[in-house]
N, CA, C and O of each residue as an XYZ file, in Angstrom:
328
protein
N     117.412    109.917    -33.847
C     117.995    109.556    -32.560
C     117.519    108.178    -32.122
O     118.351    107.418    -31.627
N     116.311    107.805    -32.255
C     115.442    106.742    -31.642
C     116.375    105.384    -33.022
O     116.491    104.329    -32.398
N     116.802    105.250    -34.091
C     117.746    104.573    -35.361
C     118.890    104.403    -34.151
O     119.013    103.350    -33.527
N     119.502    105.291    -33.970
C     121.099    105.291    -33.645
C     121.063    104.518    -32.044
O     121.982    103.750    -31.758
N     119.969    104.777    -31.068
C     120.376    104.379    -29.878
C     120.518    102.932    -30.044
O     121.489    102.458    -29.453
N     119.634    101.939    -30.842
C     120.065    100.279    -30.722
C     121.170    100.401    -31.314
O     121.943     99.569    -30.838
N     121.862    101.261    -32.444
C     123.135    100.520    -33.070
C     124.360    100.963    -31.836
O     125.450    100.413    -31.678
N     123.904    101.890    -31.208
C     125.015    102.157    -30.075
C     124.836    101.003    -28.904
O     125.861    100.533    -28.410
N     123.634    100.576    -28.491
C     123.938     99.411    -27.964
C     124.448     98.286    -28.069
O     125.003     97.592    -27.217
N     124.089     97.964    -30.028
C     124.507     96.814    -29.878
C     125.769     96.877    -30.298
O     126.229     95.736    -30.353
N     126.542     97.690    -30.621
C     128.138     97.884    -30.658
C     129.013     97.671    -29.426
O     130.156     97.220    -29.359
N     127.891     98.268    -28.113
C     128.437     98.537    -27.026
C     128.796     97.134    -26.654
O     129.927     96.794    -26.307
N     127.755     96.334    -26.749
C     127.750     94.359    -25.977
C     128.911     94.020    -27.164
O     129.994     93.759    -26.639
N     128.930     93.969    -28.471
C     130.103     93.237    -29.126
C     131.137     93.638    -28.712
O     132.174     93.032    -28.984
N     131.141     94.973    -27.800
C     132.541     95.060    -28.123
C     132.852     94.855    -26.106
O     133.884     94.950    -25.442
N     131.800     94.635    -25.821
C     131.483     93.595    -24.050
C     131.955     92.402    -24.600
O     133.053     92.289    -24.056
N     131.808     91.420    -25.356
C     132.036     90.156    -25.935
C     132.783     89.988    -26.533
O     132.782     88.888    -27.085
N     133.884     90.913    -26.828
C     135.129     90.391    -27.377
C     136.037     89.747    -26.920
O     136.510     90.071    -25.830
N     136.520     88.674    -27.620
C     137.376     87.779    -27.219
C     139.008     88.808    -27.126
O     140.055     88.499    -26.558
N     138.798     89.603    -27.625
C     140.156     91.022    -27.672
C     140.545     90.962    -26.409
O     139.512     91.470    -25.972
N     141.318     90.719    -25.239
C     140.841     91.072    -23.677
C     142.790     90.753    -23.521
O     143.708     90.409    -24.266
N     142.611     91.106    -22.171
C     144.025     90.930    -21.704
C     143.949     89.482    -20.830
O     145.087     89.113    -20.540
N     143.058     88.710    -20.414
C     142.711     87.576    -19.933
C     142.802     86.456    -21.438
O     143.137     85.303    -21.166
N     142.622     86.654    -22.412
C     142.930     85.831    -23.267
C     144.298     86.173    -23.611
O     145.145     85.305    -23.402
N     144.650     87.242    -24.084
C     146.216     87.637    -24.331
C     146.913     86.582    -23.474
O     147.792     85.907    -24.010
N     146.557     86.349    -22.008
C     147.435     85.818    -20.606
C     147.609     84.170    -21.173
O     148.551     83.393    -21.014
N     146.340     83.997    -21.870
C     146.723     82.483    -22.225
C     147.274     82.108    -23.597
O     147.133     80.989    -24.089
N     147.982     83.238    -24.245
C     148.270     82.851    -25.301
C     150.194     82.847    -25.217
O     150.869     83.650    -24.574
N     150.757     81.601    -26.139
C     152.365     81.642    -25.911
C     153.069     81.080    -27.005
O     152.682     80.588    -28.065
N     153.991     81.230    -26.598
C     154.695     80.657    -28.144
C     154.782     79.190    -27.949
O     154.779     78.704    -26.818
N     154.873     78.343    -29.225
C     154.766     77.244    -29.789
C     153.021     76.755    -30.200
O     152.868     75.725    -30.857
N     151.899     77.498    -29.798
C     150.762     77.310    -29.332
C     150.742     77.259    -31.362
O     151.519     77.812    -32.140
N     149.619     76.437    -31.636
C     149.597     76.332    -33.178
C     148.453     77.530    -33.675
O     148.052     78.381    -32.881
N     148.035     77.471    -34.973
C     147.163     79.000    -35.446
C     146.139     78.010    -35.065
O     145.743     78.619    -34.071
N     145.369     76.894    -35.096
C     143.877     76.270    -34.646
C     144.038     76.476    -32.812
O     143.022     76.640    -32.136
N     145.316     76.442    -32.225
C     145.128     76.658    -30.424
C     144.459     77.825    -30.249
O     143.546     77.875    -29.424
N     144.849     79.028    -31.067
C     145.264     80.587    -30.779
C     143.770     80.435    -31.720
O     143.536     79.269    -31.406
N     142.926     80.711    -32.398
C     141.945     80.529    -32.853
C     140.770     80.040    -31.598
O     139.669     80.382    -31.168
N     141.483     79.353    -31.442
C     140.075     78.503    -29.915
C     139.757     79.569    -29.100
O     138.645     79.857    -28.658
N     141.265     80.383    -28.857
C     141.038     81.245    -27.891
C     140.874     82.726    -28.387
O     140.661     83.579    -27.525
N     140.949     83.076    -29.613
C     141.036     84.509    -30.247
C     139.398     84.571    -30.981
O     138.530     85.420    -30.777
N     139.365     83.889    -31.492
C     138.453     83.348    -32.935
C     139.325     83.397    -34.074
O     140.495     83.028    -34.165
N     138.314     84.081    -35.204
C     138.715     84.511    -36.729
C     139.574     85.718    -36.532
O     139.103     86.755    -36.066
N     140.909     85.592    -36.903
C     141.704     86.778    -36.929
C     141.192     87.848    -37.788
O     140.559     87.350    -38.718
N     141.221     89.113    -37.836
C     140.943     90.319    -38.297
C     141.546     90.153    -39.755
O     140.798     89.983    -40.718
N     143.405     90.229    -39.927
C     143.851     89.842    -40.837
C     144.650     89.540    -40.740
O     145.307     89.910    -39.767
N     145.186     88.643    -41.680
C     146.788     88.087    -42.040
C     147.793     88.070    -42.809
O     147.627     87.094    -43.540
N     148.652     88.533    -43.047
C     150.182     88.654    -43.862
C     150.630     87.593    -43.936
O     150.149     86.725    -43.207
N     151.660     87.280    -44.794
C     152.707     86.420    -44.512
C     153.721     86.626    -45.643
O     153.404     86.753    -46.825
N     155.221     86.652    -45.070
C     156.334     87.275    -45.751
C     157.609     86.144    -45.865
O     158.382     86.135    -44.907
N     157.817     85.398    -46.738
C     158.522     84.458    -46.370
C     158.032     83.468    -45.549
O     156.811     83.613    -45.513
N     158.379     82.514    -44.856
C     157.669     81.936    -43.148
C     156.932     81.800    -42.591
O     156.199     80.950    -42.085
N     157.218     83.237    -42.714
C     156.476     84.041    -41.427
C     154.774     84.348    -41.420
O     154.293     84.716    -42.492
N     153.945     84.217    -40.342
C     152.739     84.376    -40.930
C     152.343     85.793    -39.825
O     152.599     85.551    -38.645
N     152.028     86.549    -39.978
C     151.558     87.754    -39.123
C     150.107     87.806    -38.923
O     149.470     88.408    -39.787
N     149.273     87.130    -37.648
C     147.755     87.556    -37.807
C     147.412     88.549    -36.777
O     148.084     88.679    -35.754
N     146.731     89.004    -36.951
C     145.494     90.087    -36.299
C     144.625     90.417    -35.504
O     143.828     91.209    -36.006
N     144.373     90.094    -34.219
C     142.573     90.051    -33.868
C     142.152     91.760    -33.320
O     142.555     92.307    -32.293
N     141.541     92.141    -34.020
C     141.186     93.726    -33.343
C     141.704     94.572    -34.377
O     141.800     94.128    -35.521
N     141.950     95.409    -34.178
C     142.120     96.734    -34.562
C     144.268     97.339    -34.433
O     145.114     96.491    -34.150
N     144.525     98.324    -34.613
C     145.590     98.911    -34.683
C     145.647     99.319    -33.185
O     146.563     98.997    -32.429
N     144.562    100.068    -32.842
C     144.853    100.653    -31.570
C     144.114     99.791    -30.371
O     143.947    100.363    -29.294
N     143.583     98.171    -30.563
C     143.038     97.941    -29.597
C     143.392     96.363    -30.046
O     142.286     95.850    -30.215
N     144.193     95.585    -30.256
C     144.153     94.576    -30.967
C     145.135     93.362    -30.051
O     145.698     93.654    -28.996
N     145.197     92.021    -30.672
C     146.353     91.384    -30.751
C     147.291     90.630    -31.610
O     146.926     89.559    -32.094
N     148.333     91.051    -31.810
C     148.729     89.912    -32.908
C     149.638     88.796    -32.586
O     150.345     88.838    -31.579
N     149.645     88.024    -33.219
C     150.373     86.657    -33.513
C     151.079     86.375    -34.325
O     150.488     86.046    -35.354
N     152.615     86.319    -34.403
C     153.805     85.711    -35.108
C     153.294     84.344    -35.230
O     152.690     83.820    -34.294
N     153.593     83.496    -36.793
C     153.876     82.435    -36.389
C     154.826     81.723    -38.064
O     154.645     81.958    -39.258
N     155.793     80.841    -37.337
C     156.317     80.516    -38.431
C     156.209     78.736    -37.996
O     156.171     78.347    -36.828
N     156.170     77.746    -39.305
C     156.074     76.436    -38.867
C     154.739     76.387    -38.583
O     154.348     75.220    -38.591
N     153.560     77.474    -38.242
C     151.972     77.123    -37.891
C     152.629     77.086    -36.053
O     151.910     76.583    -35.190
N     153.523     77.465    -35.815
C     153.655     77.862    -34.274
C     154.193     78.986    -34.062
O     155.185     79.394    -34.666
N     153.567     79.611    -33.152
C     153.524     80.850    -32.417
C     154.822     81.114    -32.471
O     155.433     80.054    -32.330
N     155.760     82.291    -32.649
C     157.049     82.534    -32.351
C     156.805     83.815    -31.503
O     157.421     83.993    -30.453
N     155.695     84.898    -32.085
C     155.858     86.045    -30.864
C     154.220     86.728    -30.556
O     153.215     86.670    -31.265
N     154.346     87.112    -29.757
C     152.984     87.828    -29.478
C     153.335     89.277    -29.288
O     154.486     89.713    -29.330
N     151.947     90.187    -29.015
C     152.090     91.433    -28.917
C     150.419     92.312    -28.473
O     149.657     92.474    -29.426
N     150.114     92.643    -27.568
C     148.856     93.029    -27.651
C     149.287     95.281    -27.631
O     150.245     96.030    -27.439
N     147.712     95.368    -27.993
C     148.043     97.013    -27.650
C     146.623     97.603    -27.547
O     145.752     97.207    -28.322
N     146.351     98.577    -26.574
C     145.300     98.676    -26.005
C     144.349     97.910    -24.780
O     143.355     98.359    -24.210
N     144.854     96.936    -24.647
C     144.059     96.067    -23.892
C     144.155     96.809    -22.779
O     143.588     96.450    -21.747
């Protein structure tokens, strides 16, 4: 028990310090380039790309945001959980 209580804390503050938030979501838009959306996201989680198109990541499935972008500019956003 006395092992597990720091790793539950310090999970608790990273996930206090995530840039994941609905206040960053607010500043993110289309045309914004992948180094703008980076300033304000960080290191995306992960990335696809299908043709064009580039699909990135920040977070998780059920708590995340992602970013369309084709040209290296934003075409769509999408958050879930926030």
């Amino acid at each position: 028990m006395h092992k597990i209580l720091p790793l539950l804390l310090l999970s608790a503050l990273l996930a206090a310090c995530s840039a994941v938030n609905a206040d960053n979501y607010a500043k993110l838009h289309t045309g914004m380039s992948m180094s703008e959306v980076q300033a304000i996201l960080g290191t995306p989680t992960q990335c696809t790309e299908i043709l064009i198109v580039k699909k990135c990541t920040w977070g998780s499935e059920s708590r995340g945001i992602s970013v369309s972008f084709a040209a290296d500019a934003a075409m769509a956003t999408s958050a879930n959980g926030l």
